[in-house]
C-alpha positions as a Markdown table, in Angstrom:
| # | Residue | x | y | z |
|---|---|---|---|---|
| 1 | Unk | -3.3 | 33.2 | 62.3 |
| 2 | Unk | -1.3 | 31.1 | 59.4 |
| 3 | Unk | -2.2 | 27.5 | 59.4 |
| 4 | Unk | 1.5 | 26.3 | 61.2 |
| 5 | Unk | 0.3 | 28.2 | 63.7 |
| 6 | Unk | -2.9 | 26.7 | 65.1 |
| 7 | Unk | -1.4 | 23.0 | 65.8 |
| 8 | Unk | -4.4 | 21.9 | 67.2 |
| 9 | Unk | -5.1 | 18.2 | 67.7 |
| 10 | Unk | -8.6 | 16.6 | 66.4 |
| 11 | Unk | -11.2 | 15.8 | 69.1 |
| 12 | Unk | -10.8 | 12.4 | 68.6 |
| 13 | Unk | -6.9 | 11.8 | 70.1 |
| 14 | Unk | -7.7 | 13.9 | 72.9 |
| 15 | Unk | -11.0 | 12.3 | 74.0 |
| 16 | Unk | -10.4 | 9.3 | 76.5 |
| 17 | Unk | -10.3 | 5.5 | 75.3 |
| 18 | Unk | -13.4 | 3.9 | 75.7 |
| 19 | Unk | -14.5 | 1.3 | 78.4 |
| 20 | Unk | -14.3 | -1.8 | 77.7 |
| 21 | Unk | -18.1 | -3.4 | 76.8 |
| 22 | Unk | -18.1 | -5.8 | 79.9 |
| 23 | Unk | -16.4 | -3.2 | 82.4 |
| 24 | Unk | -14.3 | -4.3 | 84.6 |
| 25 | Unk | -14.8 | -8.1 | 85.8 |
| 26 | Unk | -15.8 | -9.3 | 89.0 |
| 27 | Unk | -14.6 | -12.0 | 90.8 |
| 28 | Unk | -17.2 | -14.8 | 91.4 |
| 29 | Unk | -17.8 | -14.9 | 95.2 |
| 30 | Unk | -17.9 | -18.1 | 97.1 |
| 31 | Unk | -21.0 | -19.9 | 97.8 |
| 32 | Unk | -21.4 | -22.5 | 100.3 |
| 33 | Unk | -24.4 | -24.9 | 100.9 |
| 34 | Unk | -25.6 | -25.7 | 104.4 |
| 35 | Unk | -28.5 | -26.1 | 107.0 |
| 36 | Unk | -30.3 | -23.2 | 108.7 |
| 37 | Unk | -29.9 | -23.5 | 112.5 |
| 38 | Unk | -31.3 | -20.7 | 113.9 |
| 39 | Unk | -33.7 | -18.4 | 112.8 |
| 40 | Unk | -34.2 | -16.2 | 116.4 |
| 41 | Unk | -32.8 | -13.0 | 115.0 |
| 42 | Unk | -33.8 | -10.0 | 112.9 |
| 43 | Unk | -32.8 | -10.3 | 109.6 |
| 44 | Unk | -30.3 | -13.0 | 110.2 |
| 45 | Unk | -29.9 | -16.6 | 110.3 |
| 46 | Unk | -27.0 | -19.5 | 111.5 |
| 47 | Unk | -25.9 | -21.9 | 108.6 |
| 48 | Unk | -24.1 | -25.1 | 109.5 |
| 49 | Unk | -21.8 | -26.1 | 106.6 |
| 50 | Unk | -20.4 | -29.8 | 106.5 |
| 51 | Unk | -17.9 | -30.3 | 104.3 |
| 52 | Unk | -16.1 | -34.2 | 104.3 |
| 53 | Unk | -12.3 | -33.8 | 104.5 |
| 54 | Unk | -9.4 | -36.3 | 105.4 |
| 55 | Unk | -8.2 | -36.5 | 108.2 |
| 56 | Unk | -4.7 | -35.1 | 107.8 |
| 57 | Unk | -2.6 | -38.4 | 110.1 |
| 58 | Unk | -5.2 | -41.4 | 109.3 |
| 59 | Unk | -6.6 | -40.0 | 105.9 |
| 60 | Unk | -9.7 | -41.5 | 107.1 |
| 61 | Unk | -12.7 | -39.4 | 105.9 |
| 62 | Unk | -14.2 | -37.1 | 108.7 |
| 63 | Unk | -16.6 | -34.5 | 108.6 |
| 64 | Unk | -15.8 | -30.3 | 110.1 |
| 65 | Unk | -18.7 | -28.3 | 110.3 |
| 66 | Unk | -18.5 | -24.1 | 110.0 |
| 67 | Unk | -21.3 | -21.6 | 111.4 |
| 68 | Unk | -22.0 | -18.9 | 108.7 |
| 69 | Unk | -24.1 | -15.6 | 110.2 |
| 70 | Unk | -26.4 | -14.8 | 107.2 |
| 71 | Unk | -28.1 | -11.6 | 106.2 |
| 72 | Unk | -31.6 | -13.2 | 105.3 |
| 73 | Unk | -33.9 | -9.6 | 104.3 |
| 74 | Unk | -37.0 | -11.0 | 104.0 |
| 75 | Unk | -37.1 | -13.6 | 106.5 |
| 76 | Unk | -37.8 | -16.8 | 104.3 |
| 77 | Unk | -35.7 | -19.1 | 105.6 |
| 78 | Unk | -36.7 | -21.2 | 108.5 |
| 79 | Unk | -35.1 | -23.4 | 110.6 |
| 80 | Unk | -34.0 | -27.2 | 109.2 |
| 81 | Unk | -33.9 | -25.3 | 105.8 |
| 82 | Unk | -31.1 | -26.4 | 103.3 |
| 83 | Unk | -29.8 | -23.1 | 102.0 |
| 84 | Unk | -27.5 | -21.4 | 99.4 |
| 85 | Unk | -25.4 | -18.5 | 100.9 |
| 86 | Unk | -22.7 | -16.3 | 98.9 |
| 87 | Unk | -20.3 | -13.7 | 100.4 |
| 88 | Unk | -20.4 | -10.5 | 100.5 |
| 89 | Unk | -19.3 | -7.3 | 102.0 |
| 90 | Unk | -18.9 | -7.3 | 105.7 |
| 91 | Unk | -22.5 | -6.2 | 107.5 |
| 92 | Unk | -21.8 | -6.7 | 111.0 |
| 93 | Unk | -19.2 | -8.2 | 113.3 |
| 94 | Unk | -19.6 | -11.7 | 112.0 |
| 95 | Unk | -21.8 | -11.1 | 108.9 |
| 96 | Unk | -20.4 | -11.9 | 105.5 |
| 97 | Unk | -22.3 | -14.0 | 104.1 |
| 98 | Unk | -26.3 | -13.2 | 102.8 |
| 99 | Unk | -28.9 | -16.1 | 101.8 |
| 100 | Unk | -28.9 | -16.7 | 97.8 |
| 101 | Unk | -32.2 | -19.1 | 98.1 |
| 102 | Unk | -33.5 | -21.6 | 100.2 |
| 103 | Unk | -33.2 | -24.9 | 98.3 |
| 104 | Unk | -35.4 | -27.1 | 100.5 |
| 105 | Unk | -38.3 | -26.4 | 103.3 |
């Protein structure tokens, strides 16, 4: 075999780039502070989330509260708790959310 031949490319073009250090980034999920109100379940526990908003006509400031379902593993939170809760995947019908750390007894 003459050397026009054997066209053959170095390893080094033919191996894949790299990944990048970090990999690929990852959103930041959403995390919401609230009050545990129930505790009765396996594994899972209610959240009430106030939040202040205006009200949309008098611009008066009201408060809306949200019911989070919570995946609490290890059963630390109790009821009256003040909670941190960030989403995740889906783990039942209404569960989304899982407890980050209880922030108050």
């Amino acid at each position: 075999m003459s050397d026009q031949e054997s066209n053959e490319t170095p390893a080094e073009t033919l191996a894949p780039a790299p990944a990048e250090a970090g990999g690929p980034e990852r959103a930041l999920r959403k995390s919401r502070v609230g009050v545990v109100i129930s505790d009765k379940m396996d594994k899972t526990i209610v959240v009430e989330v106030t939040r202040r908003v205006p009200h949309p006509k008098f611009k008066k400031i009201i408060k809306r509260s949200t019911k989070f379902y919570a995946h609490d593993e290890k059963g630390e939170a109790k009821l009256g708790d003040k909670v941190r809760i960030v989403e995740g995947r889906p783990m039942s019908k209404l569960k989304r959310w899982r407890l980050h750390e209880v922030l108050a007894h």
